[in-house]
N, CA, C and O atoms as a Tinker XYZ file with bonds, in Angstrom:
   216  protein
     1  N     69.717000  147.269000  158.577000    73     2
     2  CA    70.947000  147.160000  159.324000    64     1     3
     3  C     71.701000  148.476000  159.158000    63     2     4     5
     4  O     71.595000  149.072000  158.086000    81     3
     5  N     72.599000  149.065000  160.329000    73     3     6
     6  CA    73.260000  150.191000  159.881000    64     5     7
     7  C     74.375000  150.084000  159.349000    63     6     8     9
     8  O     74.636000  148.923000  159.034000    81     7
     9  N     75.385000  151.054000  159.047000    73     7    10
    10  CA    76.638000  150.875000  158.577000    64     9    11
    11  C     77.377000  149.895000  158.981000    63    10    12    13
    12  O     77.850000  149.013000  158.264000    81    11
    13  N     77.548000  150.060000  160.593000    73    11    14
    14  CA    78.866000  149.493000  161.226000    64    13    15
    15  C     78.049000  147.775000  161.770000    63    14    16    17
    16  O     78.438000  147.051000  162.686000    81    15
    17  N     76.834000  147.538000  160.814000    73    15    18
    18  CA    76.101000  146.213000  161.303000    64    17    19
    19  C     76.226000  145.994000  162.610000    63    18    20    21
    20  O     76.817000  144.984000  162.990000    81    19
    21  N     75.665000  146.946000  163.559000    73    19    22
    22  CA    75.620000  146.994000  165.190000    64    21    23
    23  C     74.574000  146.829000  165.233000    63    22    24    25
    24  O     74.349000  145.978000  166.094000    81    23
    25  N     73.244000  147.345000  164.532000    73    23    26
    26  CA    71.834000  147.012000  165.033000    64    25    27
    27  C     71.178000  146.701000  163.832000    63    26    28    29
    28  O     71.575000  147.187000  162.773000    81    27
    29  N     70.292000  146.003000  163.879000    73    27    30
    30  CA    69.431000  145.088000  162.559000    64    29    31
    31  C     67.929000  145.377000  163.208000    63    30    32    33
    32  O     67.691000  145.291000  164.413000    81    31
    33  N     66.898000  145.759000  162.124000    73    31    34
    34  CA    65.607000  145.801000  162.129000    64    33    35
    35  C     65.373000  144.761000  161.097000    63    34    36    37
    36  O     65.784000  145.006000  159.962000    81    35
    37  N     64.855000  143.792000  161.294000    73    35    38
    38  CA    64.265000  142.390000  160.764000    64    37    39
    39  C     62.781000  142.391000  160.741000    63    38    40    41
    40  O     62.436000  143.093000  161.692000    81    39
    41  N     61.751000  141.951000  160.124000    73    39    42
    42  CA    60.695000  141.549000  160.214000    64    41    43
    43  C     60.055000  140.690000  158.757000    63    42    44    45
    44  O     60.437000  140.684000  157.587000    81    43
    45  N     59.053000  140.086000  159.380000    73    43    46
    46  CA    58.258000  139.485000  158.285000    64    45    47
    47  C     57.267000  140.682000  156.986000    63    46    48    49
    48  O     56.552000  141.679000  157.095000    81    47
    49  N     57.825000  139.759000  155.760000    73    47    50
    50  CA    56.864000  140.867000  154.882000    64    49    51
    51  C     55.346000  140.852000  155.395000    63    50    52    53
    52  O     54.979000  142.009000  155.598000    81    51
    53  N     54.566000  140.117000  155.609000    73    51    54
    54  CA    52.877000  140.031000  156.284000    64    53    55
    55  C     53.269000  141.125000  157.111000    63    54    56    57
    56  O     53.036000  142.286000  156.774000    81    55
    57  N     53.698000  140.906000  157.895000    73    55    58
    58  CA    54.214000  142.090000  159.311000    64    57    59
    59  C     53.331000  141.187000  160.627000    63    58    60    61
    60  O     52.726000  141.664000  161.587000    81    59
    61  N     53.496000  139.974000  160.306000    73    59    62
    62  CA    53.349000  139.324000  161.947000    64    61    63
    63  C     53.978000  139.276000  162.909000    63    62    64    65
    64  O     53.447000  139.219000  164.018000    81    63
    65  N     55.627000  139.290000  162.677000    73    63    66
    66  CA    56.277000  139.784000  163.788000    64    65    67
    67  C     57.536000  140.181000  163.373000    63    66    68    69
    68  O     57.986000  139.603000  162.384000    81    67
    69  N     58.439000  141.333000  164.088000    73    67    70
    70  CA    59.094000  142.336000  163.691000    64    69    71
    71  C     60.485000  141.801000  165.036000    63    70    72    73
    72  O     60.094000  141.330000  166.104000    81    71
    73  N     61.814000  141.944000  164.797000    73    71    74
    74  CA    62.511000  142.028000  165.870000    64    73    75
    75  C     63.800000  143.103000  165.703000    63    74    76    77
    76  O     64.336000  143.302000  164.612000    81    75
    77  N     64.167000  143.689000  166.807000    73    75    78
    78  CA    65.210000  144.775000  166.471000    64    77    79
    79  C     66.403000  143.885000  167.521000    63    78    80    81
    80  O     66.146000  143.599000  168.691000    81    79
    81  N     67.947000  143.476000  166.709000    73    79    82
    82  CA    68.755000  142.950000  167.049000    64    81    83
    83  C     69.708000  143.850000  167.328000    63    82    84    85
    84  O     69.673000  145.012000  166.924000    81    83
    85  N     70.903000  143.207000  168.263000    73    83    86
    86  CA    71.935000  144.446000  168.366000    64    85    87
    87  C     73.175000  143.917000  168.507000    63    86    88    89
    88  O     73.075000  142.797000  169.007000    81    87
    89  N     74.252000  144.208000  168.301000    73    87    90
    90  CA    75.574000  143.460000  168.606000    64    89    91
    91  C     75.862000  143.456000  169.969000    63    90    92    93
    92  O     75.767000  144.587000  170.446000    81    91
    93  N     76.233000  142.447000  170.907000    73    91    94
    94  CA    76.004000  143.313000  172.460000    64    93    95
    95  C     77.120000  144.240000  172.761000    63    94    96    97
    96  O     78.083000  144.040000  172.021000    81    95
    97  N     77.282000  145.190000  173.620000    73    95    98
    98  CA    77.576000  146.477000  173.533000    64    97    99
    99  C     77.749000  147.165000  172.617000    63    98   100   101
   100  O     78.707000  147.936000  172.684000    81    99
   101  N     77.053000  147.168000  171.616000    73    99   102
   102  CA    77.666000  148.519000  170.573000    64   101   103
   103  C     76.170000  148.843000  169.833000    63   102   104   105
   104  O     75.872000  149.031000  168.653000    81   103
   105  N     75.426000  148.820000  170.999000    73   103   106
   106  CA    74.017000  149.035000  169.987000    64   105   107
   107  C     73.681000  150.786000  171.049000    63   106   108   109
   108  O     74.295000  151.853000  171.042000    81   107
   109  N     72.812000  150.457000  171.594000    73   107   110
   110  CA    72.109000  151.861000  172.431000    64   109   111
   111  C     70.666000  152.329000  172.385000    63   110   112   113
   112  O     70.005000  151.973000  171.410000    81   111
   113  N     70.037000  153.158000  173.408000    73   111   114
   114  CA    68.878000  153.595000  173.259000    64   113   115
   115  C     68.103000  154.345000  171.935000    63   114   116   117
   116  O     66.907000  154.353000  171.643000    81   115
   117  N     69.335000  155.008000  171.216000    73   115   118
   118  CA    69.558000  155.729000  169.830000    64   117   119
   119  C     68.900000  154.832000  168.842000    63   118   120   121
   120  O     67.816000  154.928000  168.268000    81   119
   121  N     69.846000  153.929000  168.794000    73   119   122
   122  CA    70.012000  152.783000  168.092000    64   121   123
   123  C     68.410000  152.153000  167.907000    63   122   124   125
   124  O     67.710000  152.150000  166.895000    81   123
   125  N     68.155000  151.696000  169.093000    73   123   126
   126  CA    66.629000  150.906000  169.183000    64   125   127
   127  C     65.821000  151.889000  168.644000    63   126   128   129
   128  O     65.546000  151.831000  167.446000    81   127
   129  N     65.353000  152.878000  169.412000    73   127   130
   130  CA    64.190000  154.013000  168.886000    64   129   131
   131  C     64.569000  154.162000  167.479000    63   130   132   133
   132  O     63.503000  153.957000  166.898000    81   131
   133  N     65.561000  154.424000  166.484000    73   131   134
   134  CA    65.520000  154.479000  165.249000    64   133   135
   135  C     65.134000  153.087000  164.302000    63   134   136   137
   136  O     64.664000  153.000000  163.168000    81   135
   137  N     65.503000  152.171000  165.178000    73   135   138
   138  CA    64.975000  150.889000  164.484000    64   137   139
   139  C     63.742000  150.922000  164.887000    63   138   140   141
   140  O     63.100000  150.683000  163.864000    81   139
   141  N     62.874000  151.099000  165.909000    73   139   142
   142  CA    61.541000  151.022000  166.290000    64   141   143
   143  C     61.033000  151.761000  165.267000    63   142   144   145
   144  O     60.029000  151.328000  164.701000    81   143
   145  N     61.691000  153.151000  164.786000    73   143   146
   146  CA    60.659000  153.848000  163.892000    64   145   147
   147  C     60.650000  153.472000  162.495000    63   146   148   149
   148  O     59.749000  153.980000  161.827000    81   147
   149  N     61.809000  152.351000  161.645000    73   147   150
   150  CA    61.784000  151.778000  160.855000    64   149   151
   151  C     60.797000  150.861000  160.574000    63   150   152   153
   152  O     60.266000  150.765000  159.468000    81   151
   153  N     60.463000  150.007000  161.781000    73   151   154
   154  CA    59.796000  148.921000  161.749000    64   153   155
   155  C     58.285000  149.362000  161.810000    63   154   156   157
   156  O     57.461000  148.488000  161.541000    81   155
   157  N     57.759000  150.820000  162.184000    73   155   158
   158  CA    56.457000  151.508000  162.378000    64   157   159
   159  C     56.126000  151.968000  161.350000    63   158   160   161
   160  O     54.933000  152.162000  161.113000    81   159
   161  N     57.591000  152.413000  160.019000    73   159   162
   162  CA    57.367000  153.086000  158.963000    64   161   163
   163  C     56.255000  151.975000  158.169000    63   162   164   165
   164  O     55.121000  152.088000  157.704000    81   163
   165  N     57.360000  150.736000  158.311000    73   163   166
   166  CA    56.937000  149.775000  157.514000    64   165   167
   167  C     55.488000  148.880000  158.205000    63   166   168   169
   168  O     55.540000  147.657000  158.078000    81   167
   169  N     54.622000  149.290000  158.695000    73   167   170
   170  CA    53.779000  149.116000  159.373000    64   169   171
   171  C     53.495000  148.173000  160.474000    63   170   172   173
   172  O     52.441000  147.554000  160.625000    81   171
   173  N     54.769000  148.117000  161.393000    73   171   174
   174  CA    54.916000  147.128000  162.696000    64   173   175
   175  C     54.026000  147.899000  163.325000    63   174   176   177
   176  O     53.704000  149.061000  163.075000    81   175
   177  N     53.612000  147.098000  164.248000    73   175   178
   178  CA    52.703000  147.803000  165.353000    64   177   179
   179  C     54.047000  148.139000  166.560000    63   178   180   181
   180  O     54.281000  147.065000  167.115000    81   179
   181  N     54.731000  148.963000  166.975000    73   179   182
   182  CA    55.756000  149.262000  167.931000    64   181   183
   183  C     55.353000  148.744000  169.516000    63   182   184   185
   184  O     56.204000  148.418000  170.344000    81   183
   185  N     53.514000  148.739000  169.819000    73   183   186
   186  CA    53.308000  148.446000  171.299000    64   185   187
   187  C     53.499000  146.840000  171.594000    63   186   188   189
   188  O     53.620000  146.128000  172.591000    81   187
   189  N     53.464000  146.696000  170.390000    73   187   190
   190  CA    53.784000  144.635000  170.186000    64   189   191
   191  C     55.429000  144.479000  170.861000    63   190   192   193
   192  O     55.725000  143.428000  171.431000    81   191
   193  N     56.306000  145.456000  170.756000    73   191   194
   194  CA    58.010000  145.500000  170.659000    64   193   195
   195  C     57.778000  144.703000  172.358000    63   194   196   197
   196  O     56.848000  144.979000  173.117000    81   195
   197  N     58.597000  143.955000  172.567000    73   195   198
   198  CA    59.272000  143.728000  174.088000    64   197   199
   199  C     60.402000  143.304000  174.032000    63   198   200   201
   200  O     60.842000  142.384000  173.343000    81   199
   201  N     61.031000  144.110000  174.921000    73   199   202
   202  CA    62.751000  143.763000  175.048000    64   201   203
   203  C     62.759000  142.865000  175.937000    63   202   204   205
   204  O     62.086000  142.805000  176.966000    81   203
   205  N     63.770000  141.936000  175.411000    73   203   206
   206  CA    64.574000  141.130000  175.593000    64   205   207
   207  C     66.375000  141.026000  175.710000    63   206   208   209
   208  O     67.183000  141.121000  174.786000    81   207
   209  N     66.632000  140.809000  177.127000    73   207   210
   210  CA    67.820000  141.017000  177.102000    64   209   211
   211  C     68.203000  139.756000  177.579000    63   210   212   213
   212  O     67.565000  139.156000  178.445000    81   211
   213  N     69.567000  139.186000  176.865000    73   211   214
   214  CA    70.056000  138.166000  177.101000    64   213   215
   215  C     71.648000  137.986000  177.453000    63   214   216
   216  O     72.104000  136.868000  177.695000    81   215
């Protein structure tokens, strides 16, 4: 999660599935791609990612 808890990278320890959350408006394209590369550090597969907007 970052400072201002606007965007959250979540996933399972196994690494079966990974989700990147956001506060709505206060997250951004920034935002996601740095959580995407969190979740790749920690060995998510990133082509698995699909957005979801609600």
């Amino acid at each position: 999660m970052d400072a201002d808890a606007r965007t959250a990278a979540v996933g399972r320890p196994d690494g079966a599935f990974g989700w990147i959350m956001e506060r709505p408006g206060k997250g951004g394209a920034d935002r996601r791609a740095a959580a995407r590369d969190i979740l790749t550090w920690f060995g998510y597969d990133p082509t698995r990612l699909e957005e979801v907007v609600e």
